[in-house]
C-alpha positions in Angstrom: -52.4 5.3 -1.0 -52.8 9.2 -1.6 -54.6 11.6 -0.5 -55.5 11.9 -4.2 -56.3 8.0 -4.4 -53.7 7.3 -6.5 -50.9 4.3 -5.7 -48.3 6.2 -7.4 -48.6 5.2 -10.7 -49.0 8.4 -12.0 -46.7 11.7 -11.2 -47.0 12.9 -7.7 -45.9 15.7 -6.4 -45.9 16.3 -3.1 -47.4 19.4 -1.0 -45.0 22.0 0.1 -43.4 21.6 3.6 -43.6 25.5 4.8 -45.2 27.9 3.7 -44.1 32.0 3.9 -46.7 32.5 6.4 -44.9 30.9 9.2 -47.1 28.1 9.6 -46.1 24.5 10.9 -44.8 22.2 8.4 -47.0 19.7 6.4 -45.7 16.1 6.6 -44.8 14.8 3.0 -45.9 11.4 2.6 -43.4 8.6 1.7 -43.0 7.8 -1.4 -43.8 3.9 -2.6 -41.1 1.4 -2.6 -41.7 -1.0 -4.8 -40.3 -4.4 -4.8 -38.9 -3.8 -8.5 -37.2 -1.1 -7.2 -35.6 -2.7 -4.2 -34.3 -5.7 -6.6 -32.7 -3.0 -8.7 -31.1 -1.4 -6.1 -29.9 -4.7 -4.5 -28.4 -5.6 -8.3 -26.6 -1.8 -8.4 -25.1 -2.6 -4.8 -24.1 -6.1 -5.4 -22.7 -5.3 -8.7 -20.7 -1.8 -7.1 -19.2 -3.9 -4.7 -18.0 -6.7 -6.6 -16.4 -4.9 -9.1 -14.8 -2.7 -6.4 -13.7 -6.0 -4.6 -12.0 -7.4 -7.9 -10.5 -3.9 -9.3 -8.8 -3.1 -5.9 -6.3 -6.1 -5.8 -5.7 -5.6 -9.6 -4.9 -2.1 -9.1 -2.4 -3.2 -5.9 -0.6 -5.6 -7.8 0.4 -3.2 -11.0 2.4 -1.1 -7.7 4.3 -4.1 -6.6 8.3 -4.4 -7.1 10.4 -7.7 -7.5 13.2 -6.7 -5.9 16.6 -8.0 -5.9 19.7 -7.0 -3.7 23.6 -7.6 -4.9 26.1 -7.3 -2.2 29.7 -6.9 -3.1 33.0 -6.1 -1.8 35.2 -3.1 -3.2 37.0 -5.8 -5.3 33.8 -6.8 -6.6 33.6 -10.2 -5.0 30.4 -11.4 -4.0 29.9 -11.7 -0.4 27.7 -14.6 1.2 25.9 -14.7 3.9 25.6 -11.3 4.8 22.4 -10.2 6.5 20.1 -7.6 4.6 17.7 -5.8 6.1 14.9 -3.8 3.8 12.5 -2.2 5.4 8.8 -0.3 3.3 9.1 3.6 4.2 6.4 5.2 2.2 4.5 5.4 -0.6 2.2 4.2 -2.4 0.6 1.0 -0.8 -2.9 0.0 -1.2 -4.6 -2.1 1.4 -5.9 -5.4 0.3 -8.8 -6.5 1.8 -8.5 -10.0 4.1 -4.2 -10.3 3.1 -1.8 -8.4 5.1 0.6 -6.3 3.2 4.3 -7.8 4.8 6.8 -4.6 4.8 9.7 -5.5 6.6 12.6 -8.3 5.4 15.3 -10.3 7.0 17.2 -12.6 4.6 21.2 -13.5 4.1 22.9 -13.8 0.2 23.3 -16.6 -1.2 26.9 -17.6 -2.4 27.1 -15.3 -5.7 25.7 -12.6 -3.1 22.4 -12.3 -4.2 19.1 -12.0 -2.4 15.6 -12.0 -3.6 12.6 -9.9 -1.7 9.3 -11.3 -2.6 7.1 -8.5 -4.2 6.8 -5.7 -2.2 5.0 -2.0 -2.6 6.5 0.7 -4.4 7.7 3.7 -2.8 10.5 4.2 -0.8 12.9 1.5 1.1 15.2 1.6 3.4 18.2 -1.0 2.3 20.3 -2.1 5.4 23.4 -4.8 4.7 25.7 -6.0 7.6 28.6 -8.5 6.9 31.3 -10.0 9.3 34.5 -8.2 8.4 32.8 -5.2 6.4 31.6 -2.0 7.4 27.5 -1.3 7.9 25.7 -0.2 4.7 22.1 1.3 5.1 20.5 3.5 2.3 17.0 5.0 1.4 15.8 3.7 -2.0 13.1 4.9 -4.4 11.7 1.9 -5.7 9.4 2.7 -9.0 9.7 -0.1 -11.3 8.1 -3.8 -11.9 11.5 -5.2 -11.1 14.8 -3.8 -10.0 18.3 -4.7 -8.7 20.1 -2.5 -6.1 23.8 -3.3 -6.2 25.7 -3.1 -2.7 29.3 -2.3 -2.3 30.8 -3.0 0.8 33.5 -1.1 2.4 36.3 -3.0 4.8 36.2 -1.7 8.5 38.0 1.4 9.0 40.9 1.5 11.8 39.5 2.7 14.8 40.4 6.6 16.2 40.9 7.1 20.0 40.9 10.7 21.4 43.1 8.7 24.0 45.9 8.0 22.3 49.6 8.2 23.7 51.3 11.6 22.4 54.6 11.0 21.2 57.0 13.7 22.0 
């Protein structure tokens, strides 16, 4: 209750909390809470945070990239069993709440030298291949579509070069 002996029904407004005179300030009384109010605010939060909760994940999944890797030789040959290595870089990944976002791969081809990366965040990636008998391949990809293929060629191994090497005379 007011000083007015009103319940705050009506329009209150409350006294001033200084004046220009320099005097203490006046306390200003609460306002009432009502419980109408409280289930209204209750409904707003519940309903802000569900549709938060629902639109995040939604929104992650339209950034996602189904990614394939094709590794060939300089004859164009597949080549099977060859490790590849993608690692997530940057970009843009959204966190999704309770699941951990996985950003780092280790698979092999399979015999027609494919191999298939679950869906992963767009953005940059770095792409790293290693084959028995072939040289190292490792490249930084932007990755911006729904689903893309990155083709691989591999290089043989390159004669080795020793500064020691016998002089012929």
């Amino acid at each position: 209750m007011y000083d007015d002996g009103t319940c705050g029904g009506g329009v209150h407004t409350p006294p001033p909390r200084f004046s220009f005179l320099g005097t203490a300030l006046a306390p200003v009384p609460p306002l009432p809470y009502t419980v109408s109010m409280r289930r209204r605010s209750s409904f707003t939060w519940v309903f802000a945070s569900l549709l938060a909760l629902f639109s995040l994940p939604l929104a992650a999944e339209k950034e996602m990239t189904a990614l394939q890797i094709e590794v060939k030789n300089g004859d164009g040959k597949p080549i099977d069993r060859a490790s590849v290595l993608v690692r997530f870089v940057e970009g843009r990944s959204k966190a999704k709440f309770g699941k951990k976002v996985v950003t780092r791969w280790e698979l092999r081809t399979n015999q027609q030298g494919f191999a298939k990366i679950p869906p992963i965040p767009q953005g940059k990636i770095l792409v790293q291949v290693i084959a028995k008998g072939y040289q190292t391949y490792g490249k930084t990809h932007e990755v911006e579509e729904e689903e893309k293929t990155i083709e691989v060629k591999l290089n043989p191994p390159q004669s080795q070069y020793s500064a020691h090497q016998d002089k012929k005379q």
